[in-house]
C-alpha positions as CSV (number, residue, x, y, z in Angstrom):
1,X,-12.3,-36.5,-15.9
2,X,-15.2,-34.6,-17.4
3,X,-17.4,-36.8,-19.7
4,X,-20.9,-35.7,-21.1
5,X,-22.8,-38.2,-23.3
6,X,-25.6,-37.1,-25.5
7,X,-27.3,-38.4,-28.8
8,X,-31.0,-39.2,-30.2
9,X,-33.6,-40.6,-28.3
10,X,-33.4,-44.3,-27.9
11,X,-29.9,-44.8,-29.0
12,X,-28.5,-46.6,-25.6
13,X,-26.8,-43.4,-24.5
14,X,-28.1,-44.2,-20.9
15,X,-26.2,-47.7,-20.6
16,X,-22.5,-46.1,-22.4
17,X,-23.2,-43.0,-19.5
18,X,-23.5,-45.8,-16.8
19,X,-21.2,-48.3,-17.8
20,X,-18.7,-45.3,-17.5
21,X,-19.6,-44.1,-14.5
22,X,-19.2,-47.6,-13.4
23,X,-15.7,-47.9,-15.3
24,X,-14.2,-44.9,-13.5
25,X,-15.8,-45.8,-10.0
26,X,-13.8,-49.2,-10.7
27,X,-10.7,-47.6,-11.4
28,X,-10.5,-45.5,-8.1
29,X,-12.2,-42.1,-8.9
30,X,-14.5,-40.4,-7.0
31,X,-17.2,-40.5,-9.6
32,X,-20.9,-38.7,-9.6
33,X,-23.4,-39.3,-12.3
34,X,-25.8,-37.0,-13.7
35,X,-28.9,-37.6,-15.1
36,X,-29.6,-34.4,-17.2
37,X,-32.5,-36.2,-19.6
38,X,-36.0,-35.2,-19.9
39,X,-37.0,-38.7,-19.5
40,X,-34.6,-39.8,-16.5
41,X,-33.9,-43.6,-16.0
42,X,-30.0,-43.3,-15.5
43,X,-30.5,-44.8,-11.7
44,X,-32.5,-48.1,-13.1
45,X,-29.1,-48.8,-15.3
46,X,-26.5,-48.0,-11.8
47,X,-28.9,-50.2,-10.0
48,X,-31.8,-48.7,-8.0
49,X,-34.7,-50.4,-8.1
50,X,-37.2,-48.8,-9.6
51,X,-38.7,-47.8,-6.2
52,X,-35.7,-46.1,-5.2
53,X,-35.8,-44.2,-8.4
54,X,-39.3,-43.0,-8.0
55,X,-38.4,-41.5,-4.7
56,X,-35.7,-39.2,-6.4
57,X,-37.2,-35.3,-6.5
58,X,-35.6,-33.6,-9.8
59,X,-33.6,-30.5,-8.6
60,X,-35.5,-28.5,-11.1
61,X,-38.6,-30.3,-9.7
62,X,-37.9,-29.5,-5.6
63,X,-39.4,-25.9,-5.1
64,X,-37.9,-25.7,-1.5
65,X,-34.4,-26.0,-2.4
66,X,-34.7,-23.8,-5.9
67,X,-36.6,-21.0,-3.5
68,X,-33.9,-21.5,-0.5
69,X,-31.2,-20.9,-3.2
70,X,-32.4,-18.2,-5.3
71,X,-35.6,-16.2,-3.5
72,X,-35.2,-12.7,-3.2
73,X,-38.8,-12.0,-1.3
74,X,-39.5,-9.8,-4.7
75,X,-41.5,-11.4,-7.4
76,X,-39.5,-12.4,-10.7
77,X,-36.3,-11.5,-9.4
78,X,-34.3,-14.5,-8.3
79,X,-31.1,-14.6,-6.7
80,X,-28.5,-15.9,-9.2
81,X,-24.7,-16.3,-6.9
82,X,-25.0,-18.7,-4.7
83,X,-23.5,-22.0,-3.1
84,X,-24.3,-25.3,-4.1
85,X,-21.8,-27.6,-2.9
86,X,-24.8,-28.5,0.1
87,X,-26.9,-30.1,-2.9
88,X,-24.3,-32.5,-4.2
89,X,-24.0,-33.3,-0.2
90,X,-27.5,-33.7,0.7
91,X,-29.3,-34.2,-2.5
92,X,-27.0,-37.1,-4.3
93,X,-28.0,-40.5,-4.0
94,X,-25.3,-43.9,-3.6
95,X,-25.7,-46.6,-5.8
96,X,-24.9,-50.1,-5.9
97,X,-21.7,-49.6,-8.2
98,X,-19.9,-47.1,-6.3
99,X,-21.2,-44.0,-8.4
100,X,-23.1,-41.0,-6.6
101,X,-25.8,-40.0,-8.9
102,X,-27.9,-36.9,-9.1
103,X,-31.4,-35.9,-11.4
104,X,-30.8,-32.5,-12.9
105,X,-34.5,-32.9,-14.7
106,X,-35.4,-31.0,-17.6
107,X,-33.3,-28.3,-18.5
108,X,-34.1,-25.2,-20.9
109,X,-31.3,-23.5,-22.5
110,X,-29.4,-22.6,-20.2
111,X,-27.0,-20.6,-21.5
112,X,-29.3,-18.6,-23.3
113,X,-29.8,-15.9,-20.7
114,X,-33.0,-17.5,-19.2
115,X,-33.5,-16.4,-15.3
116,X,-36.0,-18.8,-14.5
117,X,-35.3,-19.9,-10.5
118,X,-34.8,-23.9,-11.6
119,X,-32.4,-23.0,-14.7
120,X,-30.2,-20.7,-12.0
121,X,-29.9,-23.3,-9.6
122,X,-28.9,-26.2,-12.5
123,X,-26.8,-24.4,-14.2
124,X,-24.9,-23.5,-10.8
125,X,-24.7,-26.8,-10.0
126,X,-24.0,-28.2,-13.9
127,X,-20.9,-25.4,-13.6
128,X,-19.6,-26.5,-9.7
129,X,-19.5,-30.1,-10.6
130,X,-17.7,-29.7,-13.8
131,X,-15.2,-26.9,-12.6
132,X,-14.8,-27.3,-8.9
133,X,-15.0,-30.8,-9.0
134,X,-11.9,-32.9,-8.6
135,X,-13.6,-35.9,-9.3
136,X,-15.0,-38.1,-12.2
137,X,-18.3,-36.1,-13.8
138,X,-20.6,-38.2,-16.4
139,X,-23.1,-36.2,-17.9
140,X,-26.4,-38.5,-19.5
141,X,-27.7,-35.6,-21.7
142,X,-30.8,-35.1,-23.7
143,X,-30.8,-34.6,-27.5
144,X,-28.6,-31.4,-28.2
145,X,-25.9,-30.0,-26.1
146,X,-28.2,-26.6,-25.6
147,X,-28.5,-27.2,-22.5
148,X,-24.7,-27.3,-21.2
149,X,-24.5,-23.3,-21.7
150,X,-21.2,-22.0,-23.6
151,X,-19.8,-21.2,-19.7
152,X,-19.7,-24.8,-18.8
153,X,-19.3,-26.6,-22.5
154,X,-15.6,-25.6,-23.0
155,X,-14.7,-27.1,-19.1
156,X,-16.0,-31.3,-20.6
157,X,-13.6,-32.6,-21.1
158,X,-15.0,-34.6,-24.0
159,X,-18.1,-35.2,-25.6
160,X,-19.3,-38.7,-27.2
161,X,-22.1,-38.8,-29.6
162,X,-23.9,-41.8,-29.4
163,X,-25.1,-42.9,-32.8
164,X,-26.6,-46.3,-34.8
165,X,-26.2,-46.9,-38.2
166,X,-29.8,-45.0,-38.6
167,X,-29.1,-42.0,-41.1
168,X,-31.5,-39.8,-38.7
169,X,-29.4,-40.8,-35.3
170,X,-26.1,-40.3,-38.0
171,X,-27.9,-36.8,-38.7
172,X,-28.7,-35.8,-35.1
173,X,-25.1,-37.0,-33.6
174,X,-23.7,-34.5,-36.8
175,X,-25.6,-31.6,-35.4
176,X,-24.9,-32.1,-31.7
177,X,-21.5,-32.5,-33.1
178,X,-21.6,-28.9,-34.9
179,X,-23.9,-27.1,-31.8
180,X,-20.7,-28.3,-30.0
181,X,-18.2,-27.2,-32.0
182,X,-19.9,-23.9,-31.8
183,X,-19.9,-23.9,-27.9
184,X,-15.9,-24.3,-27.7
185,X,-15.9,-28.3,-27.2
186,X,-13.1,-29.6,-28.6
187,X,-13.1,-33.7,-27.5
188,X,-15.7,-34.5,-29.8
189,X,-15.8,-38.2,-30.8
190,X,-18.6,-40.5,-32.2
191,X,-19.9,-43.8,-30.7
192,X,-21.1,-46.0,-32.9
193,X,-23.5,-48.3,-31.3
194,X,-25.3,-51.7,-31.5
195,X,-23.2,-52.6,-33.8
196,X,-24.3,-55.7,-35.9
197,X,-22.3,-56.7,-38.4
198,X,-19.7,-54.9,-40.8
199,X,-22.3,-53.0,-43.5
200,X,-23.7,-51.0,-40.0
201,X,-19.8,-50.6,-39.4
202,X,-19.2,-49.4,-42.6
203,X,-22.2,-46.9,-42.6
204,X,-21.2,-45.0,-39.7
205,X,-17.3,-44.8,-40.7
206,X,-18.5,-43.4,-44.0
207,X,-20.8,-40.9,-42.6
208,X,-18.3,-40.2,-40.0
209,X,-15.6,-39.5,-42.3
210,X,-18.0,-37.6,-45.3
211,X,-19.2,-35.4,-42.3
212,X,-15.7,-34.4,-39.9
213,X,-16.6,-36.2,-37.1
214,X,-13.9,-38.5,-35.2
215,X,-15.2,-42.0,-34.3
216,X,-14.0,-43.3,-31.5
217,X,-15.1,-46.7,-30.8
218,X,-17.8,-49.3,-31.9
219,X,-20.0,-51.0,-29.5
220,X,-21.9,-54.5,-30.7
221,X,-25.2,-55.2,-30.5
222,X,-25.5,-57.6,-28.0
223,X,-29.0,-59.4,-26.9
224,X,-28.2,-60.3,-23.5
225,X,-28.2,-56.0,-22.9
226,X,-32.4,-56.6,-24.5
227,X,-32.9,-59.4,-22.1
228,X,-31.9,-57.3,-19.0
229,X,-33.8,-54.6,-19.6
230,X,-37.1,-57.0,-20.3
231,X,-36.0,-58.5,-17.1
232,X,-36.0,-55.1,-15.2
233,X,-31.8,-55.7,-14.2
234,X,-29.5,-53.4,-15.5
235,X,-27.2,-54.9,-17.6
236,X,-24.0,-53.8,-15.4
237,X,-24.5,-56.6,-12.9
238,X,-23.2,-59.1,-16.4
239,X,-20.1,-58.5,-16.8
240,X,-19.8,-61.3,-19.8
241,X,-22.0,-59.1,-22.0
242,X,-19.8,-57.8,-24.8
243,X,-21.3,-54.5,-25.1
244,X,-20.4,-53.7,-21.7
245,X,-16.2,-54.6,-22.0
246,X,-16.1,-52.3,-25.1
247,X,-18.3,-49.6,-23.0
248,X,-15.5,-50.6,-20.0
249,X,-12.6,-50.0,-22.7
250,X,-13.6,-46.2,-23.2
251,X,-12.7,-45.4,-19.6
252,X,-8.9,-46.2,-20.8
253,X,-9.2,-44.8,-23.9
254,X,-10.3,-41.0,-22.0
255,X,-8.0,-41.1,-19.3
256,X,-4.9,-41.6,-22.1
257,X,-6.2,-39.0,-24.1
258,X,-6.5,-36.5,-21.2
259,X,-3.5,-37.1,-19.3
């Protein structure tokens, strides 16, 4: 199972990418995280503390490895085949919840032809652990789905676009949904998330269904996820909060529809 999660800034992707990371682990699977944002925070929500997070080095961020991997001894030229099942070894961290997580860092289109050393070595990696892999793969994106690369997008095996009722998050989830499209991704489904009540319901459905895109599920708003995160706790350790059942429920949900 194959499962990258992207959407705007701020719209709780982290804690859906988490709480299914979590979800799988919990159901048997060999599961690895990845934490492919620009602003990375995905091992505060699987449990680090905030200390052990700090001491993570970015892949695209650890000079020594990129230059082991891709140096050539001639300037601008990098070495672009090479193995990278050692990083997922050495370079993944455990957390408390059973899910081996890595930081990708910030990631530049990388399957727009760029040869930059960092972009070679992630988008090696990004391409091992979603096609060699036989494991459990979440993906915590950044805005956009750029960033996958058409080489890797068509291996997901699905793609949820997290979304409020917000006509701008609505807007951005609609053209991650059609950058998508475009890369060969064809498990596209819409999350719509901190749900209130049935007009923010309503909202989404209708933009959902005015605009092509498949809705999957609905997640509540739920105040006991604000009052974790104010604490400093990652919501996971709760398991009565109600947003994190119906994030638990889409584990079920993708494993039926890719059997």
């Amino acid at each position: 199972m194959k499962v990258a999660v992207s959407g705007k800034g701020g719209v709780g992707k982290t804690l859906i990418a988490a709480g299914l990371a979590r979800g799988f682990a919990e159901r048997g699977l060999k599961t690895m995280a990845i934490d492919a944002d620009s602003s990375p925070n995905l091992g505060l929500t699987l449990g680090l503390s905030a200390e052990e997070t700090r001491k993570i080095v970015p892949i695209s961020e650890n000079k020594e490895l990129v230059e082991s991997k891709t140096s050539t001894g001639y300037s601008g030229v990098y070495r672009l085949s090479f193995t990278v099942d050692d990083i997922v070894r050495d370079y993944s961290v455990s957390t408390p919840f059973g899910v081996n997580l890595i930081v990708m860092g910030t990631v530049q289109s990388m399957g727009s032809g760029c040869m930059c050393a960092p972009n070679a070595v992630i988008r090696a990696l990004l391409r091992h652990l979603i096609v060699d892999r036989n494991e459990a793969v979440v993906l915590d994106l950044e805005a956009g789905v750029e960033h996958i690369g058409r080489g890797t997008a068509r291996q997901v095996d699905a793609l949820l676009i997290v979304a409020d009722s917000n006509l701008k998050s609505l807007e951005i989830a609609k053209h991650i949904h059609d950058l998508a499209a475009n890369a060969g991704l064809k498990q596209l489904y819409l999350i719509g998330n901190r749900i209130m009540n049935e007009t923010q319901k309503e909202a989404v459905t209708s933009f959902a269904e005015k605009n092509g895109l498949s809705t999957l599920t609905f997640i509540p708003f739920d105040e006991k996820v604000t009052e974790a995160d104010m604490l400093g706790e990652t919501p996971l350790k709760n398991k009565e909060i109600k947003a994190m059942h119906a994030i638990d429920n889409i584990c079920d949900v993708l494993l039926k529809k890719t059997v």
